[in-house]
LUMVO-156541 format. One record per residue (C-alpha): residue in three letters; chain; z, x, y. Coordinates in nm, 2 decimals. Layout:
<nodes>
NODE   residu   chaine       c3       c1       c2
NODE      ALA        A        Z        X        Y
...
</nodes>
This chain:
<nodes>
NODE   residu   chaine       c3       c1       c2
NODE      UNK        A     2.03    -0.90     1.74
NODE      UNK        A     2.26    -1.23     1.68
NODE      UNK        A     2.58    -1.18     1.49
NODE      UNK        A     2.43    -1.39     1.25
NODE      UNK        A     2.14    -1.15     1.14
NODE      UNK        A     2.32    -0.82     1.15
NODE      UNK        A     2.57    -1.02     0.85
NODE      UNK        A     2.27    -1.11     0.66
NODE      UNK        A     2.11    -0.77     0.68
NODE      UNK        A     2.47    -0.59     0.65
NODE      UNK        A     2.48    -0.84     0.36
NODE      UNK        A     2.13    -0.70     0.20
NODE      UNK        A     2.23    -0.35     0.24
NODE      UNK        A     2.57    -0.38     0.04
NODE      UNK        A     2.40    -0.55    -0.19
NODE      UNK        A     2.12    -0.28    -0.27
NODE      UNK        A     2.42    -0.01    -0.23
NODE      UNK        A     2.62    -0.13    -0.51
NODE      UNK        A     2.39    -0.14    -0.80
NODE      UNK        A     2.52     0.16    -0.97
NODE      UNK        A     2.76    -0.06    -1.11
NODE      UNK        A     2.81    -0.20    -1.40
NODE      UNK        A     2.57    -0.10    -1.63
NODE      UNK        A     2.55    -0.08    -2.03
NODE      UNK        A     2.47     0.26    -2.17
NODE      UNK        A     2.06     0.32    -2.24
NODE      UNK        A     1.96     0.12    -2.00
NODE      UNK        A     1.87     0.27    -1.66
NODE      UNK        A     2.06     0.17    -1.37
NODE      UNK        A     1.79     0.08    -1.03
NODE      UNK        A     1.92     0.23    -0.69
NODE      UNK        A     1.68     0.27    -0.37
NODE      UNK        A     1.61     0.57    -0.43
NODE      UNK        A     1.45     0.46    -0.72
NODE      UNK        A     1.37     0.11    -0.69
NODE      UNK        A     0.98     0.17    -0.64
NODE      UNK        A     0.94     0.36    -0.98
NODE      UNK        A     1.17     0.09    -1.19
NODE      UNK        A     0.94    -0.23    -1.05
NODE      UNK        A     0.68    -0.04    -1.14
NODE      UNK        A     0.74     0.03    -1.48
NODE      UNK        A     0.82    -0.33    -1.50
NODE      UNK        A     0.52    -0.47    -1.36
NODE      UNK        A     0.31    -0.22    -1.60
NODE      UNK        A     0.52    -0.40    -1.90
NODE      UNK        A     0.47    -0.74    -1.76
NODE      UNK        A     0.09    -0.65    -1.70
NODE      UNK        A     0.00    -0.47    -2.07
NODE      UNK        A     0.21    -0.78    -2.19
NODE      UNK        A    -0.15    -0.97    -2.08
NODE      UNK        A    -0.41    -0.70    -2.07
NODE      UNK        A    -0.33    -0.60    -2.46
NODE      UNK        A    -0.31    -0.24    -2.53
NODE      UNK        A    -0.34     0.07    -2.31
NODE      UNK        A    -0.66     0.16    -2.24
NODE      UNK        A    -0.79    -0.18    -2.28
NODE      UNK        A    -1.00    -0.32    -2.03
NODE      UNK        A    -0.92    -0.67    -1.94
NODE      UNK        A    -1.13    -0.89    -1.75
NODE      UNK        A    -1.01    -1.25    -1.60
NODE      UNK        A    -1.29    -1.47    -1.61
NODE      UNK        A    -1.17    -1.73    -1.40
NODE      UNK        A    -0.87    -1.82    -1.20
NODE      UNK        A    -0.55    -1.73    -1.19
NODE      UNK        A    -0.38    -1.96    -1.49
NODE      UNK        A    -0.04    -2.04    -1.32
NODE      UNK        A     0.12    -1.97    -1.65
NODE      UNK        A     0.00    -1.55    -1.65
NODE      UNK        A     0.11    -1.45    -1.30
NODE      UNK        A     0.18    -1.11    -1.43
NODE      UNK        A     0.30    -0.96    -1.09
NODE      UNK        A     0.38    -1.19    -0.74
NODE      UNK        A     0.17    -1.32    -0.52
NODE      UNK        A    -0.16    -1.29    -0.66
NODE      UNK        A    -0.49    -1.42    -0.49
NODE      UNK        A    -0.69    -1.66    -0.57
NODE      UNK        A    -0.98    -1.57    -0.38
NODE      UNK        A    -1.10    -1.32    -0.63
NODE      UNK        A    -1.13    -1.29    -1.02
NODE      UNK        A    -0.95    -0.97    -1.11
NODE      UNK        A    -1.00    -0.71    -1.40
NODE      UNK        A    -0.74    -0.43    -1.48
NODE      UNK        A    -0.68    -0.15    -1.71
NODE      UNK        A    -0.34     0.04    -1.80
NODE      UNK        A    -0.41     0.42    -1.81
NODE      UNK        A    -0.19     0.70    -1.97
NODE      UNK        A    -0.32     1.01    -1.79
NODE      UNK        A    -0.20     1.30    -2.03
NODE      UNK        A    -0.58     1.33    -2.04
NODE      UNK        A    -0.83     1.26    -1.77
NODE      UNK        A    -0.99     0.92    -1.76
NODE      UNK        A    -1.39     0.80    -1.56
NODE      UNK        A    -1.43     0.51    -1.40
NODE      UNK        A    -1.78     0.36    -1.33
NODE      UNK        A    -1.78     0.08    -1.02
NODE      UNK        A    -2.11    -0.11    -0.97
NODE      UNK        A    -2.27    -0.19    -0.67
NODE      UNK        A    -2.20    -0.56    -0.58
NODE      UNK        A    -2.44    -0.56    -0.34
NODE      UNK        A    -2.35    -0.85    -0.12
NODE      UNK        A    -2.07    -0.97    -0.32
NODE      UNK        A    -1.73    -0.81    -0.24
NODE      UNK        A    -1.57    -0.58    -0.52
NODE      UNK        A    -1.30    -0.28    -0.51
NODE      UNK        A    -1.11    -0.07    -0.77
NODE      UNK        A    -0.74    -0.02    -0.70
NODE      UNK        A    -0.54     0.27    -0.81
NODE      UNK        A    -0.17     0.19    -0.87
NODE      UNK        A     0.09     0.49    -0.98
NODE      UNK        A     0.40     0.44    -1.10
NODE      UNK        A     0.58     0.53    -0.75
NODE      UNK        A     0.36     0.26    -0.60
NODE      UNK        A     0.15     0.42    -0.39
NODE      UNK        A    -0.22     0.30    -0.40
NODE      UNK        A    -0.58     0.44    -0.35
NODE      UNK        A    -0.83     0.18    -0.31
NODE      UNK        A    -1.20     0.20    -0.30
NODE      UNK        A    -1.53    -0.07    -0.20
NODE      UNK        A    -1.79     0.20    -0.31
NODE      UNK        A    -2.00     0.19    -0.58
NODE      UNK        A    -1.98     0.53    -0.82
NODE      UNK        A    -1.81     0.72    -1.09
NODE      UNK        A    -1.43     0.81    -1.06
NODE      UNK        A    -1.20     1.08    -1.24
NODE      UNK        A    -0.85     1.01    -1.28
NODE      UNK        A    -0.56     1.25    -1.38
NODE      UNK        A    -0.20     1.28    -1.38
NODE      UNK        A    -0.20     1.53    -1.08
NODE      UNK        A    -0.43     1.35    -0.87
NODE      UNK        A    -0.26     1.05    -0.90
NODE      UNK        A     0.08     1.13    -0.91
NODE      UNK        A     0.20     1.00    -1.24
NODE      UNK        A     0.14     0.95    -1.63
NODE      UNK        A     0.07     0.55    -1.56
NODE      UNK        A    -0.16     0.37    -1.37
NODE      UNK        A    -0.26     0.05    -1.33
NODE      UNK        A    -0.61     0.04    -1.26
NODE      UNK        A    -0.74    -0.34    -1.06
NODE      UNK        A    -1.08    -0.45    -0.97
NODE      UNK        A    -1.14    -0.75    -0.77
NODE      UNK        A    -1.43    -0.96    -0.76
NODE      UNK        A    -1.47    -1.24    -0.47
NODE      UNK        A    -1.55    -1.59    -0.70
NODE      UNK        A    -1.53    -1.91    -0.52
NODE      UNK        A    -1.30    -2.09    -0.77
NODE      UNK        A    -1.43    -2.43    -0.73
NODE      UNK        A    -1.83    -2.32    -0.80
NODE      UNK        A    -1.88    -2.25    -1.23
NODE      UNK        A    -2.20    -2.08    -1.15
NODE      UNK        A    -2.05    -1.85    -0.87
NODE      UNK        A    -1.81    -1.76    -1.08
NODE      UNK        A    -2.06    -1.71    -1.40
NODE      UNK        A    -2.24    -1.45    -1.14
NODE      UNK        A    -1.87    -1.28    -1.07
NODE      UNK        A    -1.86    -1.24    -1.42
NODE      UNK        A    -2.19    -1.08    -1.47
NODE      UNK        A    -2.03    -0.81    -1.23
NODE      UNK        A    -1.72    -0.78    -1.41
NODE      UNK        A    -1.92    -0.67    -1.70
NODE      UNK        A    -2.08    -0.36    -1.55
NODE      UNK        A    -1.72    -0.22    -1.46
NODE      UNK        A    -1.67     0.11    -1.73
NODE      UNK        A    -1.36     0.26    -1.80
NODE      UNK        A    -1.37     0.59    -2.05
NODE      UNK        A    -1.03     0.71    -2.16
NODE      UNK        A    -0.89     0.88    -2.46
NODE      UNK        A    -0.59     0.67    -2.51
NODE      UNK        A    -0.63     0.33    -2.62
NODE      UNK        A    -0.38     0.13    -2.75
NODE      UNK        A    -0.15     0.42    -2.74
NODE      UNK        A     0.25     0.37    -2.72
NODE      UNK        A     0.38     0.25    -2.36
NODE      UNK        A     0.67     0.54    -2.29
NODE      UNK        A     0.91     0.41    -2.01
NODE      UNK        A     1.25     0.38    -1.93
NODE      UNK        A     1.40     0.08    -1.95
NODE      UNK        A     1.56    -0.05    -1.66
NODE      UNK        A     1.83    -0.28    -1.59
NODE      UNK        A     1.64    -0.60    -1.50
NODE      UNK        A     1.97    -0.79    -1.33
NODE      UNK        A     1.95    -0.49    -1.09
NODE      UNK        A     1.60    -0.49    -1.04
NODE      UNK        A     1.61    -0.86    -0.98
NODE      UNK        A     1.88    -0.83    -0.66
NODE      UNK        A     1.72    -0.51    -0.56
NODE      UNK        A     1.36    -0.74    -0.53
NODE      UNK        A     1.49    -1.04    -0.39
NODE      UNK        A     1.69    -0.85    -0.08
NODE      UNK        A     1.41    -0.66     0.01
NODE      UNK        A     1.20    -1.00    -0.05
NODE      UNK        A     1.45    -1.17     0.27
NODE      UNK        A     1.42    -0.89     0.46
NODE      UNK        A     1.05    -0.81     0.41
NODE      UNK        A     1.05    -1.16     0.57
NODE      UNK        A     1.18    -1.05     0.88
NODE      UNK        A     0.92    -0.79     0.98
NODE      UNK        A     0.74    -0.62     0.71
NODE      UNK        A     0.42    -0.41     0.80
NODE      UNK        A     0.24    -0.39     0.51
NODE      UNK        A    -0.01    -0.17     0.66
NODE      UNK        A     0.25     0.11     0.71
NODE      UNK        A     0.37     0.02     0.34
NODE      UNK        A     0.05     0.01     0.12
NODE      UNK        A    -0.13     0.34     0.04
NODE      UNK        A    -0.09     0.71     0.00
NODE      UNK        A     0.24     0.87    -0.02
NODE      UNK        A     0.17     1.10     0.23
NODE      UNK        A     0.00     0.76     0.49
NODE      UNK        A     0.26     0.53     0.46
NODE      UNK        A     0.64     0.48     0.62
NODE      UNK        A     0.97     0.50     0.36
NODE      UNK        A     1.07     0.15     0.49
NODE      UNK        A     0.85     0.00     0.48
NODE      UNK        A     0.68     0.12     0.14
NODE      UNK        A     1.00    -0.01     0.02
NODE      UNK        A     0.95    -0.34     0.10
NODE      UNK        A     0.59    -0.37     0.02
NODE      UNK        A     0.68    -0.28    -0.34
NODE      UNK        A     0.92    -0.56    -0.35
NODE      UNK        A     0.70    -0.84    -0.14
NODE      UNK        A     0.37    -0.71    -0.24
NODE      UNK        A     0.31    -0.51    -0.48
NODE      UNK        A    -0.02    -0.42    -0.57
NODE      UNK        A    -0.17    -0.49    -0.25
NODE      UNK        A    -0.47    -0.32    -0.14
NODE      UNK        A    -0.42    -0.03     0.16
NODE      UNK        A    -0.50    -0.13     0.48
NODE      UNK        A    -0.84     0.00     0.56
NODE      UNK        A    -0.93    -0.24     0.26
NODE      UNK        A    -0.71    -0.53     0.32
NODE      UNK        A    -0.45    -0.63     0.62
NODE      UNK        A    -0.20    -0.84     0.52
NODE      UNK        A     0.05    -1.08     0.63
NODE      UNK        A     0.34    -1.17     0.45
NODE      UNK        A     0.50    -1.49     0.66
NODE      UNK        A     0.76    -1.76     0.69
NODE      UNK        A     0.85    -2.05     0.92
NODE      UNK        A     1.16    -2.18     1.09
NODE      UNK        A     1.15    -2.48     0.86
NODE      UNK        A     1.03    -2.42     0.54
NODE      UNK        A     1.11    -2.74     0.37
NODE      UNK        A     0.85    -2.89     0.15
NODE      UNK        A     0.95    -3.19     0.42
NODE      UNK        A     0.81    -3.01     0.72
NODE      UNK        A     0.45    -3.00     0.77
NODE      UNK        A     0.28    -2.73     0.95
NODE      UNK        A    -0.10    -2.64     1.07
NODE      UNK        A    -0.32    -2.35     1.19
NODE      UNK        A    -0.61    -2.29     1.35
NODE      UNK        A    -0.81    -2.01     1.36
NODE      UNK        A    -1.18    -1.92     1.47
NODE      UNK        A    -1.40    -1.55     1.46
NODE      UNK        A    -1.14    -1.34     1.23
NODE      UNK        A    -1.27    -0.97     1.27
NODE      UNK        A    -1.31    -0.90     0.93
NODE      UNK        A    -1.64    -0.74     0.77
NODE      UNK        A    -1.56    -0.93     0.43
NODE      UNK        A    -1.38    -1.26     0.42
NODE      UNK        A    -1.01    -1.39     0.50
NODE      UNK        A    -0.80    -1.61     0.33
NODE      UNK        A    -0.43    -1.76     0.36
NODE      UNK        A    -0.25    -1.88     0.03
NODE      UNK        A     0.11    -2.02    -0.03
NODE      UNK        A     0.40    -1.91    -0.22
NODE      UNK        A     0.73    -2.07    -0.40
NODE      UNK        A     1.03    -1.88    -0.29
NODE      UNK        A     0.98    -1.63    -0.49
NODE      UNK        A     0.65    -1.54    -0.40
NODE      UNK        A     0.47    -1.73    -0.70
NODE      UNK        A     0.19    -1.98    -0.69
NODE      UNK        A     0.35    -2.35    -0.80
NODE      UNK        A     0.16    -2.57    -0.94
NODE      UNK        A     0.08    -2.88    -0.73
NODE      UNK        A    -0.08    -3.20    -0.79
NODE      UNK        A    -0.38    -3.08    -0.62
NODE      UNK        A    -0.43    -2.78    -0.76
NODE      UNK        A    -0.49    -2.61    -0.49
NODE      UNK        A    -0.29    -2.31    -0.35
NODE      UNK        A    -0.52    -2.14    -0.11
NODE      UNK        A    -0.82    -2.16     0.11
NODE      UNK        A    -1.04    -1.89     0.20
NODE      UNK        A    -1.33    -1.88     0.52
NODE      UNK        A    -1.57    -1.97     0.27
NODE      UNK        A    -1.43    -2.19     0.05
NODE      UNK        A    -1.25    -2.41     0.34
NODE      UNK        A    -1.41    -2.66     0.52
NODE      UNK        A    -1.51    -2.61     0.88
NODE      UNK        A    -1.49    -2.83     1.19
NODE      UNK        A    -1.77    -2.90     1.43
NODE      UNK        A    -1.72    -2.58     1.64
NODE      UNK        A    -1.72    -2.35     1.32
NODE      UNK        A    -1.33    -2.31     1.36
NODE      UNK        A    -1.11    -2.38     1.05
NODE      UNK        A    -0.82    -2.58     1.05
NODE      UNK        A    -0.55    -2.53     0.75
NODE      UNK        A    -0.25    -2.80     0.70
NODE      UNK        A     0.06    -2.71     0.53
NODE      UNK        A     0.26    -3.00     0.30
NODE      UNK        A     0.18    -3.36     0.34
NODE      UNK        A    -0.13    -3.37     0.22
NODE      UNK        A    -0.30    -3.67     0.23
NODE      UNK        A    -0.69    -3.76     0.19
NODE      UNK        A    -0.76    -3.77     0.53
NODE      UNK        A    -0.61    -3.36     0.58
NODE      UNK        A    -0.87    -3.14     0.56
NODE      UNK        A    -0.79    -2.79     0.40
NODE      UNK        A    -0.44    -2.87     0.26
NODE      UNK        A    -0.21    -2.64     0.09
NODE      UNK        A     0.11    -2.81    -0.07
NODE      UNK        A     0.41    -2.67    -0.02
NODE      UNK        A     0.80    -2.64    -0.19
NODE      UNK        A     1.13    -2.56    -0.06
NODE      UNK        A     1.17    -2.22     0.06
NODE      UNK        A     0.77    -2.15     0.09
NODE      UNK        A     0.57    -1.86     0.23
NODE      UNK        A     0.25    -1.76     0.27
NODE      UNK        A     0.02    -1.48     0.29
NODE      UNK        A    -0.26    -1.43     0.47
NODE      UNK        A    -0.51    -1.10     0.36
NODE      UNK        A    -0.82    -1.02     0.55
NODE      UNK        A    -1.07    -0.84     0.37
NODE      UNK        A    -1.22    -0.49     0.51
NODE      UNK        A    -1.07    -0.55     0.85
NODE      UNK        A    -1.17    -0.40     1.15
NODE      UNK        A    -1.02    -0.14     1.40
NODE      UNK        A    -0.86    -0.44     1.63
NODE      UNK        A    -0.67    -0.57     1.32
NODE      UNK        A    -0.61    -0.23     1.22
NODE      UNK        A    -0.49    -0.16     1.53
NODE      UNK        A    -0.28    -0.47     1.58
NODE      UNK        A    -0.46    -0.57     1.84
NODE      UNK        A    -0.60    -0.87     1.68
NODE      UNK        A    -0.31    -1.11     1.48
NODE      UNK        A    -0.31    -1.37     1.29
NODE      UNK        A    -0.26    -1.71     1.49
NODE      UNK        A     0.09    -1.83     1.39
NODE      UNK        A     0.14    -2.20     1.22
NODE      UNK        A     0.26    -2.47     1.47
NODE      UNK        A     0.48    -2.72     1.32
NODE      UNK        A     0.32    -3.10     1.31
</nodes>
């Protein structure tokens, strides 16, 4: 390891390591020990401060409005519907059969660790099987955002999802947590994520995934789907100057649902572009004559097929939709952008 990087990451670590400091009485000071907890509490604030009330079923019917990006890098591929659950009693979840359309229900406690399920039926949550008082219940339902009647038929779905709870609109009881801590907690594990998170070994059960990297995935991704329903890959480039296009290839991605790739500011939120486009999925991008797709980065001109602008300090995420066992495995990756 260069000089160079063991400053930065001795850098990171002194920073996480000193924020017991400083804080005003009443508010509760964020450590690593309990980072995971205090972002998210947050993100359940930042969510209900959308959604409505507890126990309120919220559906978005179309996508993502740049302006309500309740949590970071959210997809565009799918239209998403959540619910805010306070366990003190048990709560049922119905979740229809899509048939060919993709759907899944994701189960979010307040330590951040995540059951996800693709299969249609009827679900009983409680405090002890979950972990904690809070959860943040998401569905996702594939829409192609640039087709109104596809996304009129995503809706129709939406509609048979059935949430039964006894709390609604109940009062939110959290700690409040020092936000300028939180905030250099996030964006150091944010630079180092970028240096080789796994989100596979970071996104699921407490008892399936690694400290470490757990850790990071709550920072970089939180609310991601566990890897036997998603593989993701959270990525940067040398030069990631809105300046410096970039391009990628790729053909046959082992996947039993879709992929797609979609770009972030520097801090891991979709900016809005004069194209208003942000991401391409494998059925929403356009293919060239031998089937492959091709994806551009910045430059974008008329003539570019596929292209995603991009701002200073940009990353992007690519998330592959009920992989299979050589993604899984890491045997199969990702081909990596080639600067053009």
């Amino acid at each position: 390891m260069s000089t160079k990087k063991r400053l930065k990451l001795s850098a990171i670590a002194l920073s996480i390591s000193s924020l017991s400091v400083g804080t005003a009485l009443a508010v509760e000071n964020v450590n690593v020990d309990n980072f995971a907890r205090a972002e998210s509490d947050s993100m359940i604030r930042s969510q209900l401060s959308v959604i409505g009330d507890i126990g309120k079923l919220f559906h978005m019917r179309g996508p993502i409005p740049l302006d309500q990006q309740a949590i970071i890098r959210m997809n565009m591929d799918t239209l998403y519907s959540g619910i805010i659950l306070d366990l003190s009693e048990p709560a049922v979840i119905t979740l229809p059969d899509g048939g060919d359309r993709y759907i899944s229900m994701q189960v979010i406690n307040q330590d951040h660790y995540i059951y996800g399920n693709t299969e249609a039926g009827t679900y009983t949550l409680t405090k002890e099987s979950t972990g904690s008082r809070y959860v943040t219940v998401s569905f996702r339902v594939l829409a192609n955002a640039n087709d109104p009647t596809d996304i009129m038929l995503a809706n129709q779905l939406q509609n048979q999802i059935s949430v039964n709870t006894p709390f609604v609109g109940v009062d939110l009881e959290l700690p409040e947590w020092d936000q300028r801590q939180l905030k250099i907690a996030r964006d150091a594990l944010n630079t180092l994520a970028l240096l080789g998170l796994d989100a596979s070994k970071g996104l699921g059960l407490e008892n399936k995934v690694d400290p470490v990297h757990h850790l990071l995935s709550t920072a970089s991704g939180w609310g991601g789907l566990p890897i036997e329903n998603a593989a993701y890959e959270i990525l940067s480039v040398e030069n990631n100057e809105a300046d410096t296009p970039y391009q990628v290839t790729v053909n046959d991605v082992p996947v039993d649902a879709f992929w797609s790739i979609t770009v972030y500011n520097r801090d891991g939120f979709l900016e809005a572009n004069d194209l208003g486009v942000n991401s391409y999925n494998s059925l929403t991008a356009k293919p060239n004559d031998d089937g492959s797709i091709t994806i551009n980065f910045g430059d974008c001109t008329p003539e570019k097929r596929n292209c995603l602008p991009i701002t200073n300090g940009w990353n992007y995420l690519v998330r592959m939709y009920e992989p299979q066992a050589e993604i899984i495995s890491g045997e199969w990756r990702f081909p990596e952008l080639i600067k053009i």
